[in-house]
C-alpha positions in Angstrom: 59.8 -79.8 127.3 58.1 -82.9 125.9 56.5 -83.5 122.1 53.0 -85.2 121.9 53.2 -88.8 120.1 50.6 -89.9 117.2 48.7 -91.4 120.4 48.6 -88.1 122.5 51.3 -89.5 124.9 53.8 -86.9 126.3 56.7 -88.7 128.3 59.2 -87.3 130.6 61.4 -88.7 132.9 61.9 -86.1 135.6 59.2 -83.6 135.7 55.9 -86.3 135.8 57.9 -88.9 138.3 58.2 -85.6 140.7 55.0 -85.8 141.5 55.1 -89.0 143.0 52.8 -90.6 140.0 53.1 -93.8 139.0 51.9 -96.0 136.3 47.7 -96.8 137.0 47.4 -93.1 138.8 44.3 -91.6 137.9 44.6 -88.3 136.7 41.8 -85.8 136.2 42.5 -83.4 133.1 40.9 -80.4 132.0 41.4 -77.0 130.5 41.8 -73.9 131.8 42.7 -70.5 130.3 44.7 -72.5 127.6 46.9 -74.6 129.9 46.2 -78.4 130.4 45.7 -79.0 133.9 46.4 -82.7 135.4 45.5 -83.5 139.1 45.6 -87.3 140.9 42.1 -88.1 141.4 42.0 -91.6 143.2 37.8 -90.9 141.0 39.1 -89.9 137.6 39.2 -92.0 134.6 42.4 -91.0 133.1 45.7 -92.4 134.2 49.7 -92.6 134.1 49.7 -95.0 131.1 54.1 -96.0 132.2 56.1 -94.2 134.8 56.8 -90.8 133.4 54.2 -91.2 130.7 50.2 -89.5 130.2 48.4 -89.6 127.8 46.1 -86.4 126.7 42.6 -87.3 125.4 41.8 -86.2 121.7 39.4 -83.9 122.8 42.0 -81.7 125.2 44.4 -82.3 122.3 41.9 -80.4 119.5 41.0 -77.8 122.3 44.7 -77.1 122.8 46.0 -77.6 118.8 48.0 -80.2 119.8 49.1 -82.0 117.0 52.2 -85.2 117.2 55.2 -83.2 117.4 54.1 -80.2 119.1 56.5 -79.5 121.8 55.0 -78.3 125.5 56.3 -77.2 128.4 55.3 -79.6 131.6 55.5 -77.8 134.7 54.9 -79.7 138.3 53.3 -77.0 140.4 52.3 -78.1 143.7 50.4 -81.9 143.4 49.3 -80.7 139.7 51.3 -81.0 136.1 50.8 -77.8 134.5 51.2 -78.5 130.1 51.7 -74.8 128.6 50.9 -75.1 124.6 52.4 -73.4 122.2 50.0 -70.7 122.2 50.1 -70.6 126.4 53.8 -69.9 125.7 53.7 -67.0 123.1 51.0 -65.0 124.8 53.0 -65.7 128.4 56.0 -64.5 126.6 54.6 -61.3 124.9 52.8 -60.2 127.5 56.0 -60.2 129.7 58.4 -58.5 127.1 55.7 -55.5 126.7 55.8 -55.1 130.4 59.4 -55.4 130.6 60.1 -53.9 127.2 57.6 -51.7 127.6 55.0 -51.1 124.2 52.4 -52.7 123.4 51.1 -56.6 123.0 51.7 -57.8 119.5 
């Protein structure tokens, strides 16, 4: 889990460093399906601002409702950080209980 900044930053010392990323590494970031998607991308014009630290543009931040303080979950899947919003989370997580817990989606 990391929280945004007031500059978009989200910093974490295990999960971004596990990708092998290091400060300058240019990061492509997009959104998909409500998740924030970052890939190295020797092209892209993004990068690791300080080892363990990105920074998420303003527009991926509105897209998202990511405000400072919102706490995400980072995920390293593969060569790719995975950020799972709030709203990722709670639709992840109800979708699972009703097919555990059986019922329907709140």
């Amino acid at each position: 889990m990391a929280a945004i900044d007031c500059n978009g930053r989200l910093s974490d010392a295990t999960v971004i460093p596990s990708l092998g990323w290091v400060a300058g590494t240019r990061l492509d970031i997009r959104v998909s399906g409500g998740l924030v998607l970052l890939t190295a991308d020797p092209q892209a014009v993004f990068r690791v601002t300080r080892p363990g630290q990105v920074r998420l543009p303003a527009t991926v931040r509105h897209w998202c409702g990511l405000v400072p303080g919102t706490r995400v979950l980072l995920v390293a899947d593969a060569e790719r950080l995975v950020v799972h919003p709030p709203a990722a989370l709670h639709a992840m997580i109800t979708a699972f209980h009703t097919a555990v817990l059986g019922g329907e989606a709140a």
